[in-house]
C-alpha positions as CSV (number, residue, x, y, z in Angstrom):
1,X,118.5,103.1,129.6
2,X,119.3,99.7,128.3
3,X,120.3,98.8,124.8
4,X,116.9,97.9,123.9
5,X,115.4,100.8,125.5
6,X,117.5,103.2,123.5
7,X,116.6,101.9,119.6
8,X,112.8,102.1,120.5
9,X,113.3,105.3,121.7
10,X,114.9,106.8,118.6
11,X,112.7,104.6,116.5
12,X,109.6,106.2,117.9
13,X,111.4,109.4,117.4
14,X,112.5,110.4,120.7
15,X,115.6,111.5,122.4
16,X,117.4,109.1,124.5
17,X,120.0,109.2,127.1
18,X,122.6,108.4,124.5
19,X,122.4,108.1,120.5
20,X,121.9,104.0,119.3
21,X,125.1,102.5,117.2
22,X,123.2,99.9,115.3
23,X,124.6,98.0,112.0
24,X,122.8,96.2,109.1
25,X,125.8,93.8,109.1
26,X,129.4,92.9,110.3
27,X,131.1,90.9,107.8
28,X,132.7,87.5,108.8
29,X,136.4,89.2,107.9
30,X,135.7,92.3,109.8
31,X,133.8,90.0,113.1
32,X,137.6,88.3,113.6
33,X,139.3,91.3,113.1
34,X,137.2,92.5,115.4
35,X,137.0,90.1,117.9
36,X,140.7,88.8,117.3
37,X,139.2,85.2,116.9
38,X,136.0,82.7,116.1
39,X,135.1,82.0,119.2
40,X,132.2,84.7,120.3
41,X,128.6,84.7,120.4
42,X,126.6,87.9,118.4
43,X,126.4,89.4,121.7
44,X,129.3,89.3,122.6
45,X,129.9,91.4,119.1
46,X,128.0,93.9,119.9
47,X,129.6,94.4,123.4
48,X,132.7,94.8,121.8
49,X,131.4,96.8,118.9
50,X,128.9,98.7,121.0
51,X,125.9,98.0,119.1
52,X,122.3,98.6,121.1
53,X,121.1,96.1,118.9
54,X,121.3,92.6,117.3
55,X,119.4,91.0,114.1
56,X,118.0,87.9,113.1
57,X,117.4,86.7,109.7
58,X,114.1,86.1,107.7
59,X,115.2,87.0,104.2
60,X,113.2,84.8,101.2
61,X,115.3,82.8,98.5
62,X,116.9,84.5,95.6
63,X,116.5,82.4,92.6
64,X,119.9,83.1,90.9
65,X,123.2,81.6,90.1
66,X,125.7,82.8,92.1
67,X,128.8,82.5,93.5
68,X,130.0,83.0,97.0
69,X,133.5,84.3,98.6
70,X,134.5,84.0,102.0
71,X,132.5,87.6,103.2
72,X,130.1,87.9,100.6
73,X,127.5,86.2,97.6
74,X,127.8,87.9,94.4
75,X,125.1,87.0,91.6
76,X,126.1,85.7,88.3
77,X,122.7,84.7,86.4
78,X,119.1,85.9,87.4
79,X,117.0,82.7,86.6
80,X,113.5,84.1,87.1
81,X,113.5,84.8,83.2
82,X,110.2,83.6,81.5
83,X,106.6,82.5,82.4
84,X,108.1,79.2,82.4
85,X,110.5,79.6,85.1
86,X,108.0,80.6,87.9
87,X,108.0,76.7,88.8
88,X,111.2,77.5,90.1
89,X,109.8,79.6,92.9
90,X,110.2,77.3,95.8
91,X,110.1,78.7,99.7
92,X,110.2,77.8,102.9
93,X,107.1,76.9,104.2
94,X,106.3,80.6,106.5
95,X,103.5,78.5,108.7
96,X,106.2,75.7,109.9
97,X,107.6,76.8,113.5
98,X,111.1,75.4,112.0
99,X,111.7,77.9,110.1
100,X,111.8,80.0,113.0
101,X,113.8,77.7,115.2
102,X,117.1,79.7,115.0
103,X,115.6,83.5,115.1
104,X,114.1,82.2,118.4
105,X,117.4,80.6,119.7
106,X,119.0,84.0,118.6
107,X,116.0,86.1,120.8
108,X,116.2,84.2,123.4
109,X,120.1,84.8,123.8
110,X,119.8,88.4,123.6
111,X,116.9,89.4,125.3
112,X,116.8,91.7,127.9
113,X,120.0,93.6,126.4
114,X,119.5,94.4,123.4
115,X,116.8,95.3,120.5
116,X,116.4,92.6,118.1
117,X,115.6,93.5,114.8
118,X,114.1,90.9,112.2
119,X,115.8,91.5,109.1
120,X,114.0,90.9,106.0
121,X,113.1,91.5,102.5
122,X,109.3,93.2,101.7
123,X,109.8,91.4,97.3
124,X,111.1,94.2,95.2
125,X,114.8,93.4,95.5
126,X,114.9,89.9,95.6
127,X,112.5,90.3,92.2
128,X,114.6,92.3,90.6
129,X,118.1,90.5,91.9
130,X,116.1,87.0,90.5
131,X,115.1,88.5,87.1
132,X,118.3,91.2,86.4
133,X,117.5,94.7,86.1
134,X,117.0,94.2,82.3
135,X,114.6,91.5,82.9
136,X,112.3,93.3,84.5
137,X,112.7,96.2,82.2
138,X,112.0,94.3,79.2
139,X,109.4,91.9,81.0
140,X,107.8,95.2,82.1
141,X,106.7,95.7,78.9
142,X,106.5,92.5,77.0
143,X,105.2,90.2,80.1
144,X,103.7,92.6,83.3
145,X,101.8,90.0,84.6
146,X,105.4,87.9,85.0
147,X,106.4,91.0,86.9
148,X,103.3,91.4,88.8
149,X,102.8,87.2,90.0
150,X,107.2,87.3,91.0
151,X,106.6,90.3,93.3
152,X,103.0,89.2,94.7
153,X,104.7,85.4,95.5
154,X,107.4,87.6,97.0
155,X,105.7,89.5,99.2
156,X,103.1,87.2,100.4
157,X,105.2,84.9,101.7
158,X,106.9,87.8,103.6
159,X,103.6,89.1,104.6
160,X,103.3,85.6,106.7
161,X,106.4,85.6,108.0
162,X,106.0,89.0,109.3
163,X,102.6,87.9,110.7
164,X,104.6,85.4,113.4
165,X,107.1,88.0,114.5
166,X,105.5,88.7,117.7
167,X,105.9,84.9,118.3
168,X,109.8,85.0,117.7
169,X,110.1,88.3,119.8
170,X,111.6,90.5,117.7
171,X,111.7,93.9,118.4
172,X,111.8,95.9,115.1
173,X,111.5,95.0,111.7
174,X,114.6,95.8,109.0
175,X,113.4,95.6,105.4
176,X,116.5,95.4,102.6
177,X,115.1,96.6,98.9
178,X,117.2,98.0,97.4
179,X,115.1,100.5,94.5
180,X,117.6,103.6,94.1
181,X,120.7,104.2,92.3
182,X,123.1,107.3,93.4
183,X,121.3,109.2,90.8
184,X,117.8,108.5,91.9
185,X,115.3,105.3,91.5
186,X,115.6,102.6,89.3
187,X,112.6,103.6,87.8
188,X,110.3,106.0,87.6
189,X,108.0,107.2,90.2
190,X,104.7,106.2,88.2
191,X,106.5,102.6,87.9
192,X,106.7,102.4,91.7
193,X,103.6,103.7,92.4
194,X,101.7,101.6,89.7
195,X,103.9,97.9,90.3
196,X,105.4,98.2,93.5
197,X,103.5,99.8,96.0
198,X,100.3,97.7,95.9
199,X,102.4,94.5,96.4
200,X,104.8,96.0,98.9
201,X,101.4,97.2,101.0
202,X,101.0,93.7,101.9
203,X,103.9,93.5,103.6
204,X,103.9,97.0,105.3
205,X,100.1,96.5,106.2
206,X,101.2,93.5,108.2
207,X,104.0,95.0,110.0
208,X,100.9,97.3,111.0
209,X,99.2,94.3,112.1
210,X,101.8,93.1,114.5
211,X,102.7,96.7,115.7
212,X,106.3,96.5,115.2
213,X,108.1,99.9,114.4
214,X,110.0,99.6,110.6
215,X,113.1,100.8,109.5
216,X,113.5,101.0,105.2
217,X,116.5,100.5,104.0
218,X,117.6,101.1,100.2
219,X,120.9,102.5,99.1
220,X,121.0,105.7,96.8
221,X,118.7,108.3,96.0
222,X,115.1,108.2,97.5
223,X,113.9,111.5,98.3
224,X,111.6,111.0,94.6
225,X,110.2,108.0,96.3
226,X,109.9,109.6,100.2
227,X,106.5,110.7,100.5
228,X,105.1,106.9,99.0
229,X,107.8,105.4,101.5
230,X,106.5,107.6,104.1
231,X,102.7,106.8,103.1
232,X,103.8,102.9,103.8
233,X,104.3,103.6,107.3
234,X,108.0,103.1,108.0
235,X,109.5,104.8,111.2
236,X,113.0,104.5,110.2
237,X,114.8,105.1,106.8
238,X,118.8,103.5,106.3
239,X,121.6,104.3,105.6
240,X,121.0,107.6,104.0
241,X,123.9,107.4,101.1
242,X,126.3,109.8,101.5
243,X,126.7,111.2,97.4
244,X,123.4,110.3,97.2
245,X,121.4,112.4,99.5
246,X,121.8,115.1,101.9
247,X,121.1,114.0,105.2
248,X,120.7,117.7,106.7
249,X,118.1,117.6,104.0
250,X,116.2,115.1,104.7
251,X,116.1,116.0,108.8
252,X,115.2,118.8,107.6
253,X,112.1,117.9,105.4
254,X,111.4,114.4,107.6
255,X,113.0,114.4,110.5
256,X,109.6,114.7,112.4
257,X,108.5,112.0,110.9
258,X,110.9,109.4,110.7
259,X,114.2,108.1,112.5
260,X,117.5,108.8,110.5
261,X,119.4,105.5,110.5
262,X,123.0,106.0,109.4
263,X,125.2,108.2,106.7
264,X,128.9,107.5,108.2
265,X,130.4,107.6,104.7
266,X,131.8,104.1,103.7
267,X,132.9,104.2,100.6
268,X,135.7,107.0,101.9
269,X,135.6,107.9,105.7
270,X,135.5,103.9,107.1
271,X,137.5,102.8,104.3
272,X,139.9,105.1,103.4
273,X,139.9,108.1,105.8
274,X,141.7,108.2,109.0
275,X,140.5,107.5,112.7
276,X,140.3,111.5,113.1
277,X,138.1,111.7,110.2
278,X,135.9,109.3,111.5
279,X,135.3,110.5,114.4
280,X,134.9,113.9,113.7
281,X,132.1,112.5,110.9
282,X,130.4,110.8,114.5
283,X,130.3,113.5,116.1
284,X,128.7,116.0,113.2
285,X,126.0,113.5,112.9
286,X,125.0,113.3,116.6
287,X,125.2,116.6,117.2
288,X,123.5,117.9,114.1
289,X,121.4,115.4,112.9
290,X,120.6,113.9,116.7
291,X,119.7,117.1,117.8
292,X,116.3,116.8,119.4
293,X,116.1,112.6,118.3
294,X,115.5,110.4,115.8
295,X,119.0,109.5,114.7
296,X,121.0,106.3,115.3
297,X,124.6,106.0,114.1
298,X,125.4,103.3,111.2
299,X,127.5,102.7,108.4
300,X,126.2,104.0,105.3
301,X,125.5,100.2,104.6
302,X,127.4,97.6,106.6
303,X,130.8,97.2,108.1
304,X,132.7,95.7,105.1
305,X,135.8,93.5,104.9
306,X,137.2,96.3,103.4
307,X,137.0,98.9,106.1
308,X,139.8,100.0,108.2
309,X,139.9,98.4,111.9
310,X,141.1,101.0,112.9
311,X,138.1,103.0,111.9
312,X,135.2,100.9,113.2
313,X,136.5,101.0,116.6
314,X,137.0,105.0,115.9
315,X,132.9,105.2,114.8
316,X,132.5,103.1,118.2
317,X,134.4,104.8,120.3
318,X,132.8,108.4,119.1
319,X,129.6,107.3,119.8
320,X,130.6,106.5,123.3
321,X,132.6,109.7,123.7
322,X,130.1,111.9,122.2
323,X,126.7,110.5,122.2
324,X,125.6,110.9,125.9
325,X,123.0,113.4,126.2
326,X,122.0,115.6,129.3
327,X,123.0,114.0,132.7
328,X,125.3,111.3,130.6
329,X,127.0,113.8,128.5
330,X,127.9,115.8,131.8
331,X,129.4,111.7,132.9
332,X,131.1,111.1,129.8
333,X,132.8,114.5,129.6
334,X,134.3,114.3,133.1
């Protein structure tokens, strides 16, 4: 099997001939550690990293203040505060084949190889990173139909983006809301179910449209929210906290369902834990939560400035050593 082959494989919930290493992200820091210089192409990344698959960006503005350091963009000040700053709410035009220009050039590069996935946003997160967590809380309340006209201008515009996918080539579709906090959502259940899901149907019923499988990814604790993510239609669920949820568990309860994307601890194993640990981490996963399918190995979220080297080549080189299965495990082992 190819790269390519491989991620569709586990995204449709099958077994194949080796477990996919895919990543959200590799940030700039970690890419020259990595590559020992700035002069590579994404492909030639993932070669050296041993990804199956590479991503292309499609995220909507945020409307904040923020301010940005040399790996990451850290918000200072949601703007999105009042009826009155909705004029604010400018985006790129989704119907002009501009837009698109550099997904394509980033398709075209990589086709053949590897998966591409289309990474975007479906509205919740970038609603509440542009109004702050107590913004929508109190705006919940005093102004709901702010809440409800940020989140529909949100996920419309996705909902057209999504709609030219095919034309760009991707492969899969990577939605980033995050909605959960280690101890569970960052609201209740009714809340989601009421606000969220009617807007965020938009965007999954297009993804239907186009036919593209759909990994979900959201940080923290989502098993209160699994059945109404599972009712959406996504076929793949990332990173899978560690802290936050059991990942036995939830092969356990979902596994048929759904592909597991991640749970290599990063917050402790990848940043402060040794090459051993790692790998013995890698190999838990694929042999316990690959068993029969539907896993691909990830960070619990990206592969952060802050990790150890060391480390990310230890998660890369487990997956080679242990992730063949049948006739390639029989290759790799000799």
């Amino acid at each position: 099997m190819i790269s390519r082959e491989r991620v569709l494989t586990a995204l449709a919930g099958g077994q194949p001939d080796r477990v996919p290493f895919i990543e959200a992200g590799v940030d700039p820091e970690m890419q020259l550690q990595i590559m020992g210089g700035d002069d590579f192409t994404p492909a030639e990344l993932s070669l050296e990293l041993g990804l199956d698959a590479v991503t292309v960006d499609l995220l909507p503005p945020l409307f904040v203040e923020s301010r940005r350091t040399a790996a990451r963009e850290f918000i200072e000040r949601p703007l999105l505060t009042s009826p009155g700053t909705l004029s604010l709410m400018e985006f790129p035009d989704p119907t002009e084949r501009a837009f698109y220009d550099e997904a394509r050039r980033r398709v075209d590069a990589n086709r053949g190889e590897f998966a591409v996935g289309a990474r975007i946003r479906l509205g919740a997160s970038p609603m509440l990173m542009s109004m702050g967590i107590d913004g929508f809380a109190y705006a919940l309340y005093d102004h709901p139909g702010l809440v409800e006209e940020i989140l529909d201008r949100y996920t419309e515009w996705t909902a057209q983006v999504v709609e030219r996918l095919p034309e760009v080539g991707a492969d899969f579709v990577w939605s980033f809301d995050d909605v959960a906090y280690k101890t569970g959502p960052m609201f209740s259940p009714q809340v989601f179910r009421e606000v969220f899901l009617p807007a965020l149907g938009k965007v999954a019923d297009a993804i239907h449209r186009v036919g593209l499988p759909w990994i979900f990814h959201s940080d923290g604790d989502l098993m209160p929210l699994m059945d109404d993510l599972l009712a959406l239609g996504i076929k793949g669920l990332h990173p899978i906290e560690p802290g936050a949820m059991d990942i036995n568990e939830v092969k356990r309860r979902y596994g048929d369902r759904i592909c597991l994307v991640g749970n290599i601890d990063l917050h402790h194993t990848l940043t402060r834990g040794t090459p051993a640990e790692v790998e013995a981490e890698v190999r838990e996963r694929i042999e316990v939560v690959g068993r029969g399918g539907g896993y691909m190995v990830s960070s619990a979220n990206t592969i952060t400035s802050y990790c150890k080297l060391e480390n990310v080549l230890a998660m890369r080189d487990a997956v080679r050593r242990y992730g063949w299965y049948g006739e390639g495990a029989s290759a790799a082992a000799g």
